[in-house]
C-alpha positions in Angstrom: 0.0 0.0 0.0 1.6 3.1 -1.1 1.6 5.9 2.0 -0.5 8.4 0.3 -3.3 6.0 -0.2 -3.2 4.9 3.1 -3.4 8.7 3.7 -6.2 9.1 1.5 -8.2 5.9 3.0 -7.1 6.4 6.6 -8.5 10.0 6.7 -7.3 12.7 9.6 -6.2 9.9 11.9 -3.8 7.8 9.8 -2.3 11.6 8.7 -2.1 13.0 12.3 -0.8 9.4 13.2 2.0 9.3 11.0 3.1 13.3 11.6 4.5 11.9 15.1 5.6 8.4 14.0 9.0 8.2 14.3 10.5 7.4 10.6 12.9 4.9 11.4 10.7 2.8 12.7 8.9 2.6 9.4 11.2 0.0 7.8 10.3 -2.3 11.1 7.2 -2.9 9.1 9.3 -4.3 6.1 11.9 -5.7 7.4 10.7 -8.4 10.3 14.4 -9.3 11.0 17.8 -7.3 10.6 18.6 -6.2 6.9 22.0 -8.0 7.3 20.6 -11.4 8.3 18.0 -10.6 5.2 20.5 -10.5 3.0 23.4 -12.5 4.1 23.4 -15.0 0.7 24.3 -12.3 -0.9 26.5 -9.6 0.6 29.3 -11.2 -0.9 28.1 -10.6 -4.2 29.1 -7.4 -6.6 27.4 -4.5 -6.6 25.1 -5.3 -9.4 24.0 -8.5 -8.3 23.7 -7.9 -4.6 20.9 -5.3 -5.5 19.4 -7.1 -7.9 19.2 -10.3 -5.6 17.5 -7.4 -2.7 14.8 -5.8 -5.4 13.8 -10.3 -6.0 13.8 -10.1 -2.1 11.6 -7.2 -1.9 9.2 -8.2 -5.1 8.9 -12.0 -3.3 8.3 -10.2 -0.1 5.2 -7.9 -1.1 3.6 -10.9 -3.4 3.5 -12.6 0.3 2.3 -9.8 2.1 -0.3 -8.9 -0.6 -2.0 -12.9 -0.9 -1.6 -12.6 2.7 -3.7 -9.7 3.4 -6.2 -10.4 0.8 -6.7 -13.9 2.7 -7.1 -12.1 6.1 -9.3 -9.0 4.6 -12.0 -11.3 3.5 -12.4 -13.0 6.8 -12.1 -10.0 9.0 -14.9 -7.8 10.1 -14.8 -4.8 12.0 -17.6 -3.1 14.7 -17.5 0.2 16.3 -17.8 -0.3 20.1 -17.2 4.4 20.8 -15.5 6.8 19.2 -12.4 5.4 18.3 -12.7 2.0 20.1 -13.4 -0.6 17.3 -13.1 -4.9 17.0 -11.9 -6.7 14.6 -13.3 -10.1 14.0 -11.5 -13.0 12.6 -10.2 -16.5 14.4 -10.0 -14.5 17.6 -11.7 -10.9 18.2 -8.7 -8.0 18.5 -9.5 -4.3 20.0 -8.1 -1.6 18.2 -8.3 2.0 20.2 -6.9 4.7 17.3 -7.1 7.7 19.8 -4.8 6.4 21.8 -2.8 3.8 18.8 -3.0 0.8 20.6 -4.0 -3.0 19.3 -4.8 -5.5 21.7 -2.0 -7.2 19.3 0.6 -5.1 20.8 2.6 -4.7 17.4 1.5 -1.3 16.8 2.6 -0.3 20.4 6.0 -3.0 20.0 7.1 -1.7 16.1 5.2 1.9 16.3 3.9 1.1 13.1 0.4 0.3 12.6 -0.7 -3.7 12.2 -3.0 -5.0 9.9 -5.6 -4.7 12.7 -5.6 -1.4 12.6 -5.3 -1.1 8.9 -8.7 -3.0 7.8 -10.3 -1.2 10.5 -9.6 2.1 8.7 -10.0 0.6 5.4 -13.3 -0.8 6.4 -14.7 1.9 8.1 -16.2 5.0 6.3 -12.7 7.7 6.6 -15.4 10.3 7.6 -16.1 9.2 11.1 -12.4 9.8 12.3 
């Protein structure tokens, strides 16, 4: 998802969210382990091929992350409990508060970064009510 659709989708809260995010926690959302353990096959490699091997990396990555989400979107469904107090429900049933950006999850508190919990309940809610 590029950042100014989420922007777009996620309304004033997403935007006010991300003015006080911390940017270099951003790639914590992309990058699960260390870049250096990510790409230890091929540090030895030159130039050329070292980035080339990282962009397959990346493009094998996002394929993942993209069948993965479709997968979870279709099962999850969100309710408003109060103002910014919404559930998602799935296999198990996850709070998301956006006021005060915590997930009952704990990744978006953990990596600073918002979850996929948080992101289908501002995709699935109307941007308006924010």
């Amino acid at each position: 998802m590029h950042i100014r659709t989420l922007k777009d989708e996620g309304g004033v809260v997403i935007r006010e969210f991300l003015k006080i995010l911390p940017k270099e926690n951003w790639s914590v959302a992309y990058f699960p382990e260390s870049f250096n353990a990510w790409i230890v096959d091929h540090r030895h490699l030159p130039i050329y091929q070292l980035l080339d091997g990282i962009k397959v990396k990346i493009m094998e990555m996002n394929a993942h992350r993209r069948q993965k989400s479709l997968e979870s979107r279709r099962h999850w469904d969100v309710s408003r409990s109060r103002n910014f107090l919404f559930e998602v429900h799935g296999e198990d049933s996850v709070m998301v508060d956006l006021q005060s950006c915590t997930c009952r999850c704990r990744m978006w508190q953990i990596k600073e970064f918002p979850c996929a919990h948080v992101l289908v309940t501002i995709l699935k809610n109307d941007k308006n009510h924010f």
